[in-house]
Structure formats: C-alpha cells, structure tokens
C-alpha positions in Angstrom: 4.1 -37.3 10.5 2.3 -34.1 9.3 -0.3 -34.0 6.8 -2.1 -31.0 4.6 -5.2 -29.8 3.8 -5.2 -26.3 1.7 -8.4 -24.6 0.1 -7.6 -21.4 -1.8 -10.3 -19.0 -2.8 -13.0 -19.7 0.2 -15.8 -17.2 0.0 -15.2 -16.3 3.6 -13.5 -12.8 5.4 -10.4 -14.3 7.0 -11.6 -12.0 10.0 -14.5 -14.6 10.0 -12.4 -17.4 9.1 -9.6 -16.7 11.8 -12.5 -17.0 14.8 -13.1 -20.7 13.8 -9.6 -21.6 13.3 -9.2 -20.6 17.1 -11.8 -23.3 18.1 -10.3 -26.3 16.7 -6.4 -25.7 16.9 -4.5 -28.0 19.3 -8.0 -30.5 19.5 -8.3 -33.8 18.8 -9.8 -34.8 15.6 -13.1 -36.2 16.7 -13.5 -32.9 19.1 -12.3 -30.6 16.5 -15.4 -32.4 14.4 -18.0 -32.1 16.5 -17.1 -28.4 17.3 -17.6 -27.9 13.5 -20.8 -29.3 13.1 -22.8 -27.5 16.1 -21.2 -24.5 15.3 -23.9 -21.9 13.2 -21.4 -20.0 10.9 -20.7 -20.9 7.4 -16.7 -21.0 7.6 -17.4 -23.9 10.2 -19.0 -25.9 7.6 -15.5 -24.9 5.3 -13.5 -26.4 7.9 -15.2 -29.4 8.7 -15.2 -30.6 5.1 -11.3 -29.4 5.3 -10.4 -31.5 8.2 -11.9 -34.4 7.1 -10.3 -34.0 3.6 -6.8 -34.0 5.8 -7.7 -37.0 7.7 -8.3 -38.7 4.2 -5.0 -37.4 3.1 -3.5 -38.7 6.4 -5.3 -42.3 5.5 -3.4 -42.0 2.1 -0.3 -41.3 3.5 -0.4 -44.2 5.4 -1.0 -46.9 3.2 2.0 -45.1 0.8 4.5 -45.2 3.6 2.9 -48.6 5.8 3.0 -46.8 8.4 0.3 -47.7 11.3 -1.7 -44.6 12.5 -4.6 -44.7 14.4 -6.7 -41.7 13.2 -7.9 -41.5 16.7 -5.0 -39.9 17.7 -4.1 -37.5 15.0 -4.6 -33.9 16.1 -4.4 -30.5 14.8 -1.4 -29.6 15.0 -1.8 -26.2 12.5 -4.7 -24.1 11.5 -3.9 -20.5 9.9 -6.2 -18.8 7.9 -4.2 -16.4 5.2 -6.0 -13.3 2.7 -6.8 -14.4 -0.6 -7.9 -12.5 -3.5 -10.9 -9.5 -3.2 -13.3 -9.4 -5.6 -14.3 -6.0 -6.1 -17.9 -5.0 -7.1 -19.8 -1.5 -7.6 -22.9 -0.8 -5.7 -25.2 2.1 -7.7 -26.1 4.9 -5.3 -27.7 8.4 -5.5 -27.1 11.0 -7.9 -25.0 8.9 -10.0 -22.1 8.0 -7.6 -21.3 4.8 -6.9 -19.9 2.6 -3.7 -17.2 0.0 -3.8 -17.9 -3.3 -2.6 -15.1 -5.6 -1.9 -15.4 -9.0 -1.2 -12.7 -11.0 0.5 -11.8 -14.1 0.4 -9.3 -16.4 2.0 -6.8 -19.3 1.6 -7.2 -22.0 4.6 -4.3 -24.7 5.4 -4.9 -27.6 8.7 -1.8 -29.6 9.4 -3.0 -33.2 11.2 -0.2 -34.7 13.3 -0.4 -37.7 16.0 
C-alpha cells in the first residue's frame, strides 16, 4: 500500500527544496522525522509537517480498508520536489531602471509505503 502527501505552492526554490528531499528518501519514518527537526533550513520544517500529514493519511487509509499497518514500518518510498509557479516582483534601482525579482516556488509530493 502507497499513500500521498502533496503541497502545491510552497514558498521554497525547488533547488532548496530538492537538497532535503535527498535526506529523507528511502528512511524510515521515525529517522526521516528526526532528520527534519534538527535540520536548520525552512523547507525541512515543510517536509516534516508533510510527512506527518502522509502518515495521517496512511492511518486513514487503514481504518477505510481494515487493513493492519504498523506505522513503524512505513517508509518513504517517494520524495520529488517539482517547479511551481514564480511570482515575479520589480526591485526600483538607479536612474529609473528597474530589476526583476522572481520568486519560485514549488509543488512537494512523499509517497509512504511499508
């Protein structure tokens, strides 16, 4: 059984994004958790609310179907980070010219499986 997580529209560079995804995929949930929280940059406090929002789901799932997991064992199975929308703002600079400012976002999905 495979569960998802999405978030669309995180205010986070998927450049950024990607380098966390790289620490959790393939750990177990409670490792992948603890990563999270000792790790200083703001997409790892995205993911950790994420991947508990997935266990959750996976909880759901499982009184839906009465099937018996143990969410000890559930691990994840698939983190990719994708390129959402860019907002694009104007920074004022000399002599009347102005600089563009875009600022990306992305669109995460974690797949849970035991």
């Amino acid at each position: 059984m495979q569960v998802t997580a999405t978030l669309r529209r995180a205010m986070v560079s998927p450049q950024k994004a990607r380098l966390i995804a790289d620490l959790i995929r393939g750990k177990g949930i409670n490792e992948a958790v603890s990563i999270l929280e000792f790790s200083p940059q703001k997409s790892a406090k995205i993911f950790k609310k994420l991947l508990l929002s997935a266990v959750a789901n996976a909880e759901d799932r499982m009184d839906q179907f009465d099937d018996y997991i143990n969410i000890d064992d559930l691990k994840v199975s698939t983190v990719f980070v994708n390129e959402g929308m860019r907002l694009k703002r104007i920074m004022p600079r000399a002599k009347g010219r102005a600089d563009r400012i875009v600022k990306r976002t992305s669109h995460v999905t974690i797949k849970v499986s035991v």
